[in-house]
N, C-alpha and C positions, 0 to 999 in steps of 0.2 A: 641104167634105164636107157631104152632107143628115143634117138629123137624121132621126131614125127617131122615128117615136112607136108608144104603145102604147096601146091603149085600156083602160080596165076599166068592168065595170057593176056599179052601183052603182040598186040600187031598177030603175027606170024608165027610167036616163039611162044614156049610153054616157059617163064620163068622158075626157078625152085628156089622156096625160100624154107631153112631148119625153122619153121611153126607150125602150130596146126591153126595158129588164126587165120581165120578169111583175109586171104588179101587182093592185092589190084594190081596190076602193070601200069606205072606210073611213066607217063613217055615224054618227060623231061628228064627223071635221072634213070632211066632204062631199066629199073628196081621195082621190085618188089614191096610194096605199101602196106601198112594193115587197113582194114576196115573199120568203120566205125565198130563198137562195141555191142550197139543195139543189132547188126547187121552182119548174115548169113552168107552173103555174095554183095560184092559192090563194084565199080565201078567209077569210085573219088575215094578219099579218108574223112568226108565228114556224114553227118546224118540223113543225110537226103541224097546220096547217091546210093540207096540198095537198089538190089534186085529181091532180094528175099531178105525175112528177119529170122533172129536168133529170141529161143526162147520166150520170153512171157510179152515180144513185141509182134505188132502187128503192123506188115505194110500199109501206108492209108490206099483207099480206092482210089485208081486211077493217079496215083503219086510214087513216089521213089523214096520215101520216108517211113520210117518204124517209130510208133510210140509205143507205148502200156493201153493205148486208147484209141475208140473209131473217133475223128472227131466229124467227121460226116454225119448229121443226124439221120439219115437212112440207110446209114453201112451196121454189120453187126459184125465180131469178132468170130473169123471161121478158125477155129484153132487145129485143124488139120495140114492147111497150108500157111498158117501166121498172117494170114492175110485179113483185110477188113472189104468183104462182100459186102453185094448191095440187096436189101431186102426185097423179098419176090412176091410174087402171089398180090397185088394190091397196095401191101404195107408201104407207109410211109416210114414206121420206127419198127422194128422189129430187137427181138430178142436172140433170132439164132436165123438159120437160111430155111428152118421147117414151115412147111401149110401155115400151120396149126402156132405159130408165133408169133402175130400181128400184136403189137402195141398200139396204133394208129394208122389208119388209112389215107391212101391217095385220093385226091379229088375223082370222082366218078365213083367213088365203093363207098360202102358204110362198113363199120367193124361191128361183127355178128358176136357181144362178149363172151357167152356162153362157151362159142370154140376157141375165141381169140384166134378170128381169120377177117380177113376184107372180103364181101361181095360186092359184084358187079350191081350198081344202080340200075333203074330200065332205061332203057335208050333214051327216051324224052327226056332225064335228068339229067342235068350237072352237074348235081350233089343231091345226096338222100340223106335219110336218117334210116330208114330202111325200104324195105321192096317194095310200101307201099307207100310210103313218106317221102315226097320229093321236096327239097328245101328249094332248086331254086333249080327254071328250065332252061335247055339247050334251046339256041336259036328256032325258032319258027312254030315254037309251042308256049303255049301259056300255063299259067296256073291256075287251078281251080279245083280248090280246097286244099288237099294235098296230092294232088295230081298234076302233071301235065298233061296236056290236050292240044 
């Protein structure tokens, strides 16, 4: 059987180490490190130095950590990049990065069940319950009934 090597860079130099695990240029012993387990590319040997994840883990948003889990409540698991995106469209919770996968909305939208999306409140709102239902108004307008004015 061939071994497989793996490179890593380290400073200036391409180190090679006989693995195919992901490893790091460690620049106190001038070596070659593995990566954490959870992690695709790193940059340290423990969990929270990736750059990318391996398999069924997911970088969190805006961190350097792979879990099994977003733990950001408005991130959702993108499994094309292993990464955990942040929901669009409105959404505060979402299910995937599509339109059409709101769980919960952001303050200013109400969630439309039907399609499972967020609409935009009317301007005068702060919060709605829908395009016609304003629960509570943005400065310089009142309420009345369920309107602002």
């Amino acid at each position: 059987m061939e071994k497989s090597t793996t490179f890593c860079f380290y400073f200036n130099y391409f180190l090679i180490s006989p693995t195919a695990n992901p490893m790091y240029g460690d620049s106190l012993s001038q070596e070659c490190r593995s990566c954490s387990g959870e992690c695709a590319s790193c940059y340290s040997g423990d969990n929270s130095s990736c750059y990318s994840c391996r398999g069924n883990y997911y970088l969190e948003y805006e961190k350097t950590e792979c879990k099994t889990f977003c733990s950001n409540e408005n991130t959702y698991k993108e499994s094309l990049t292993n990464s955990c995106e942040l929901c669009k469209y409105g959404c505060a919770t979402c299910f995937d990065g599509q339109f059409n996968s709101c769980l919960s909305c952001l303050s200013g939208f109400y969630f439309e069940s039907d399609f499972q999306v967020c609409k935009s409140c009317p301007n005068s709102c702060a919060s709605c319950s829908s395009l016609t239902d304003c629960d509570t108004c943005n400065p310089g307008y009142l309420k009345l009934a369920n309107e602002c004015v």
